[in-house]
Each structure stands twice: as structure tokens, then as C-alpha cells.
C-alpha positions as CSV (number, residue, x, y, z in Angstrom):
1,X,0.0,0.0,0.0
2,X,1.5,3.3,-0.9
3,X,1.8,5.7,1.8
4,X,0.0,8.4,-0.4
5,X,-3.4,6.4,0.1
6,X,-5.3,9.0,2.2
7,X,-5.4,8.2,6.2
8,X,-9.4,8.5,5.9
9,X,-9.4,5.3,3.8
10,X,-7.5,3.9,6.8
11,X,-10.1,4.8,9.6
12,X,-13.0,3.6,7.3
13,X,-12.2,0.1,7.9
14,X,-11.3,0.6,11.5
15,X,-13.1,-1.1,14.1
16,X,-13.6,1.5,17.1
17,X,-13.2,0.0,20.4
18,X,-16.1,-1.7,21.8
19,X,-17.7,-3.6,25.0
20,X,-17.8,-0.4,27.2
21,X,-14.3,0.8,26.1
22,X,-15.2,4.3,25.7
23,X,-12.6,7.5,25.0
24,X,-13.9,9.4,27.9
25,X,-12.4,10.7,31.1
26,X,-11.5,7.1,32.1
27,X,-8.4,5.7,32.8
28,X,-6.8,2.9,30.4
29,X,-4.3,2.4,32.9
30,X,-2.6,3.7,35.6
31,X,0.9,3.2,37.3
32,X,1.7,4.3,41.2
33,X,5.2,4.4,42.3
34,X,6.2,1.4,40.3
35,X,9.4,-0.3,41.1
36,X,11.5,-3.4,39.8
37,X,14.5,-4.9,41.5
38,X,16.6,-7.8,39.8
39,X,18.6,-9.4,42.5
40,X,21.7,-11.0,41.1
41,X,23.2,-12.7,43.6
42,X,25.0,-11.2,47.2
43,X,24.4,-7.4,47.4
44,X,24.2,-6.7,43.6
45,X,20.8,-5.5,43.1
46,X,20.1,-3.8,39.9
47,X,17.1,-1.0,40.1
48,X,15.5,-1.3,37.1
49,X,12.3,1.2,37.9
50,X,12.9,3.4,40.9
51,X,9.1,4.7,41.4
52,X,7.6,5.6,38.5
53,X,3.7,7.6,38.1
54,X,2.0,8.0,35.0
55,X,-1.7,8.3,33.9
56,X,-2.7,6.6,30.3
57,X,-6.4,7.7,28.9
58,X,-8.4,6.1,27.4
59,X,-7.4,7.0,23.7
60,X,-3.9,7.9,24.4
61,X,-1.5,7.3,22.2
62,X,2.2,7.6,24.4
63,X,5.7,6.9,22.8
64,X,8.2,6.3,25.2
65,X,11.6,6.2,24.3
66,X,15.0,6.2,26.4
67,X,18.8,4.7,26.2
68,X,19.4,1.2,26.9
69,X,19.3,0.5,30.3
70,X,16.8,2.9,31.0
71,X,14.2,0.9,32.4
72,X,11.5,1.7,28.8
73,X,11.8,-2.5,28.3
74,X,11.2,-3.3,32.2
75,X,7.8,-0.7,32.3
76,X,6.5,-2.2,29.2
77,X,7.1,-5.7,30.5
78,X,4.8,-4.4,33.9
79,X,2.0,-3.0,31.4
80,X,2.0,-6.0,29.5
81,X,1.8,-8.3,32.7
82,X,4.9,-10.4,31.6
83,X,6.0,-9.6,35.0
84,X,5.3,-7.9,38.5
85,X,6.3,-4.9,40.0
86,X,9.1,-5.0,43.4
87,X,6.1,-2.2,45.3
88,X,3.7,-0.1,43.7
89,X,0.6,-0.8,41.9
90,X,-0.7,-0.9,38.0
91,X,-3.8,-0.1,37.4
92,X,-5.7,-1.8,34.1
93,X,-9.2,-0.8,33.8
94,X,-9.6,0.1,37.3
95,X,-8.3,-3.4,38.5
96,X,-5.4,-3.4,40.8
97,X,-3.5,-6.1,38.8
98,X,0.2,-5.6,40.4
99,X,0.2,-8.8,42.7
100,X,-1.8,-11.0,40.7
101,X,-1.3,-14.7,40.4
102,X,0.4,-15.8,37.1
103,X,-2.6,-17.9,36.0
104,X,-4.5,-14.5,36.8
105,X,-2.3,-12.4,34.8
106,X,-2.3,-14.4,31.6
107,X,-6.2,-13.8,31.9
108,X,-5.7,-10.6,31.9
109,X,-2.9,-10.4,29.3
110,X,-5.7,-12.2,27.4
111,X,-8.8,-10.3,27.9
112,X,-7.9,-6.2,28.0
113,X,-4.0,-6.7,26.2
114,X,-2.8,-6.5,22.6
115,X,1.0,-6.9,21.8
116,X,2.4,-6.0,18.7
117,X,6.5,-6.7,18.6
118,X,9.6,-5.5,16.6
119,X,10.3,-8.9,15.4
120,X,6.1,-9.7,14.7
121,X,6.5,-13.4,16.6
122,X,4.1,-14.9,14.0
123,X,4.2,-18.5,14.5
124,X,5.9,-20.3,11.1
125,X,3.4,-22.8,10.6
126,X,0.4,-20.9,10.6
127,X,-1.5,-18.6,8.1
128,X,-2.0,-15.4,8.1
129,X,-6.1,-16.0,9.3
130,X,-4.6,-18.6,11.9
131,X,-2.1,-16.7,13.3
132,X,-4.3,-13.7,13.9
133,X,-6.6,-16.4,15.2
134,X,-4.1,-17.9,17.8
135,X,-4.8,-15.4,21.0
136,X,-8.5,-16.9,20.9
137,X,-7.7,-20.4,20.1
138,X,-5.8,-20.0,23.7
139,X,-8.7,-19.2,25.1
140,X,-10.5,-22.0,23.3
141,X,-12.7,-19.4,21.2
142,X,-12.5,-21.3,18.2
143,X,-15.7,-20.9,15.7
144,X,-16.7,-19.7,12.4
145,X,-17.6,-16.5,14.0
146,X,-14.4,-16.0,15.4
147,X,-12.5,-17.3,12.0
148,X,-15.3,-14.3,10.4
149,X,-13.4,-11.7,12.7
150,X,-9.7,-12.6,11.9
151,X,-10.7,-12.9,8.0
152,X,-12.4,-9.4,8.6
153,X,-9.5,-7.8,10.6
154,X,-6.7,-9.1,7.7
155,X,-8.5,-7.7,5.1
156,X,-8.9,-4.4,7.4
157,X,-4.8,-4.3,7.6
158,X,-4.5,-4.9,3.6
159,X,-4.4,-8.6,3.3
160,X,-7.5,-10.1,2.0
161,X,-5.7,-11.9,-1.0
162,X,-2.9,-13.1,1.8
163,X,-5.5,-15.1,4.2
164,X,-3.6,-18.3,3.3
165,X,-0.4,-17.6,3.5
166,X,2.2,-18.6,5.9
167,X,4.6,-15.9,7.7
168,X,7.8,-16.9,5.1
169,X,5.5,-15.9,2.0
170,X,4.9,-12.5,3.4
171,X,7.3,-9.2,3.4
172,X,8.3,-7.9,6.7
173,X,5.6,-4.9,6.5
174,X,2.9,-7.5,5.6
175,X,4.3,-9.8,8.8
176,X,3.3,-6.6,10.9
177,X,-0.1,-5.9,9.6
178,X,-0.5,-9.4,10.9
179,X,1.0,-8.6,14.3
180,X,-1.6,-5.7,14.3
181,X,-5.1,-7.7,13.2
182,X,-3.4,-10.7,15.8
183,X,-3.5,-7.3,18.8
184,X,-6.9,-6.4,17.5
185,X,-9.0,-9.7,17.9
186,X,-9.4,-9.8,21.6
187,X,-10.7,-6.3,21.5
188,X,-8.3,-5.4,24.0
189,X,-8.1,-2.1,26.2
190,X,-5.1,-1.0,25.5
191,X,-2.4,-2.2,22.5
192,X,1.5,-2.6,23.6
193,X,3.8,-2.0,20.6
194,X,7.4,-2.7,21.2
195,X,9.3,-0.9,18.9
196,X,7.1,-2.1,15.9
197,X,8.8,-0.4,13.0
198,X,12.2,-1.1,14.2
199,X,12.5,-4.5,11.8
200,X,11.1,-2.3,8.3
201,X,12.3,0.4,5.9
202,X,11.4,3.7,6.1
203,X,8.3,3.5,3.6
204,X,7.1,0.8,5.3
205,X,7.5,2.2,9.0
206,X,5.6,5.1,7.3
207,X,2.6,2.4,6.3
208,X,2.7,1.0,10.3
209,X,2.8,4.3,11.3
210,X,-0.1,5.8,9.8
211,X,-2.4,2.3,10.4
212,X,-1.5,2.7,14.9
213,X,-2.7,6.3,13.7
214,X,-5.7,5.7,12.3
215,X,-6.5,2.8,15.2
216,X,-5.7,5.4,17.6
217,X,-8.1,8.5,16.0
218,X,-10.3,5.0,16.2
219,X,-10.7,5.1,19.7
220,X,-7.6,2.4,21.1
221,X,-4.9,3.1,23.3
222,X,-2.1,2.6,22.3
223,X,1.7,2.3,24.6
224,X,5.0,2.0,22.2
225,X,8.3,2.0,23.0
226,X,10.8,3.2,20.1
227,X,14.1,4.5,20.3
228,X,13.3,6.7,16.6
229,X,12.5,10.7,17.5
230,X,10.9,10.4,14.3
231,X,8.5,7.5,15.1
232,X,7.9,9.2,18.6
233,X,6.5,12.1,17.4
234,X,3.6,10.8,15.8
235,X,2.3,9.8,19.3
236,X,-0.2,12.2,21.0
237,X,2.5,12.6,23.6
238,X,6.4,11.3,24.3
239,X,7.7,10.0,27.6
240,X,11.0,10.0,28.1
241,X,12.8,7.3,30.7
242,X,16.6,7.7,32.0
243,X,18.1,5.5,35.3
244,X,14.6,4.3,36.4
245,X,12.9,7.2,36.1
246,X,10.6,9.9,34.6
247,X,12.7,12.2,32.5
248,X,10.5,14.1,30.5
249,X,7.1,14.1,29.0
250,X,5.6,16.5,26.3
């Protein structure tokens, strides 16, 4: 798809957030004084997150971006409920989910999470319809309705004449159109996209770019880390992270 198709042809085929998910005054998520300690052995302790606070709207659309080490990885890692907090608490959709139980958090994780990832994680052996489908097959919503929605969100990302092909068969942009209809199909709260046009050329980051755009304008919330200014910029707002901490935010 060229990147001189107009973003209103975009939005047309976007689904807007549904089941209650409204853009108003209510909170996507919230983080209080998060921290994250990694112990490694004697009195080495590294402090990955050293309190951190921040509000996330429902709609918002928040690039955060920082130097290695600077804890961006480890707070995305928290929202996406790959892993606990040391103290402090993470609110998702008004649920306290910061000392969950593991089976607990990959409920969550499955009900109000999308993930979209710099290296797409498709799975080889599945189409393009299956892998979108994989999430709910987890959760053993498996169905011709269900298939109806994947078919529906590929051919919303561009690839209604892909449906049956496998990951190999596809160029890296096409892999991430995937990764986004695969966020999509749980209908999630609020989409997680780790560095998602770090993998693609320019013309094609442009392409990813405008389609988080045009879910965002949509009504979804979207959190990405990227380490590209340029990339950042197109978010509502930027965070920016150093040692642990809150540097910035614009």
C-alpha cells in the first residue's frame, strides 16, 4: 500500500473500540510508584524502575523512548503483565492487577492486552487467518464466528488476497499488519507496541505508522516504546525514561 493512500481510507475500515471501552475521562491504565528490582546474587541488586507515576487515557497514544538500560523495556514488561512490579501498583481498567497470580495475569494479558512486537513473533506454521486467530484459540474461542473476525480484521490491515499464506510468503511490513489484526482480535483495552517499525524500511514504517494512527483517531490506546524521535513524534505525547525514572514528557 503506498503511503499516499489517504489516512481516511485507513479509519473507514477501523473497528472502534467496543464492550464499554469508551474514549472518555477514564483511565486505560494507571501506574503508582512502580518499582522493579533484579537481584543477582550477594548485594548486587540492579534497580530497574525506581518509582515511577504515569496516567494513560483512554485514547492515548504515548511513545516512550530512552537509552538502553533505561528501564522503557522493564515498564512495558509491567503493562504487559509479563511480570510484577518489586512495590507499587498498575492499574488496568480500574483493577489493581500488580500482585496477581500468574494464571490470573495471563487472563488478563488475554482479555484487555494487545501486543504487537519489533520482530512480529508470527508463528511459522500458521496462516495469516490462523495466526491472527491464535490469541482466541488460547482461550479456546475457536468458531466460524471467530475465523469471520480474523478474516475481517486481515482484510482491514491490507491482506484479504494473503488469508492463506504462511509468515515466510509475506514481506516484513505484511508480517506486521498481521501482528496488528493478531492485537486487535481480543478487542483489548489497551495495545502494547514494542518498537514495531524497528524491523522495516522507512516507507514501510511510514505504512505501520499511519495504520496505529488511524486505530488510535479509532478510539484504542495505544503504549509503544521506540528509540526513533521520528516515530515518537507521531504519538499524541512522548515520555521520556533515563536510570529508572521519569525524565520528561511532552
Amino acid at each position: 500500500m503506498s503511503t499516499s493512500e489517504p489516512h481516511a481510507r485507513f479509519s473507514s475500515r477501523l473497528p472502534s473500540a467496543e464492550n464499554g471501552h469508551d474514549a472518555r475521562s477514564r483511565q486505560a491504565a494507571r501506574v503508582v510508584n512502580l518499582r522493579k528490582e533484579y537481584h543477582l546474587g550477594g548485594n548486587n541488586i540492579v534497580h530497574a524502575l525506581r518509582g515511577v507515576s504515569l496516567d494513560f487515557p483512554e485514547g492515548d497514544f504515548v511513545a516512550i523512548m530512552g537509552q538502553s538500560g533505561s528501564g522503557k523495556s522493564t515498564l512495558l514488561n509491567l503493562l504487559g503483565c509479563l511480570d510484577r512490579p518489586t512495590s507499587g501498583q498498575y492499574f488496568l481498567g480500574g483493577q489493581d492487577v500488580s500482585r496477581l497470580s500468574d494464571y490470573e495475569l495471563s487472563r488478563v494479558r488475554g482479555r484487555l492486552l494487545g501486543f504487537i512486537f519489533q520482530s512480529y513473533n508470527l508463528i511459522p506454521q500458521l496462516t495469516v487467518v490462523e495466526n491472527i486467530q491464535a490469541p482466541l484459540f488460547y482461550q479456546g474461542r475457536v468458531g466460524g464466528k471467530e475465523t469471520e473476525r480474523c478474516v475481517r480484521l486481515a482484510t482491514m490491515v491490507g491482506l484479504r488476497e494473503r488469508l492463506d499464506h504462511r509468515p515466510f510468503q509475506l514481506s516484513g511490513g505484511q508480517q506486521q499488519r498481521v501482528a496488528i489484526a493478531r492485537a486487535l482480535v481480543n478487542n483489548p483495552r489497551v495495545i502494547l507496541a514494542d518498537e514495531p517499525t524497528g524491523n522495516l524500511d522507512s516507507q514501510t514504517g511510514e505504512e505501520i505508522m499511519r495504520l496505529l494512527e488511524a486505530l488510535n483517531e479509532s478510539g484504542r490506546t495505544i503504549i509503544m516504546v521506540t528509540h526513533e524521535l521520528d516515530i515518537a513524534q507521531r504519538a499524541k505525547r512522548v515520555v521520556v525514561m533515563r536510570d529508572g525514572l521519569l525524565e520528561a514528557a511532552h
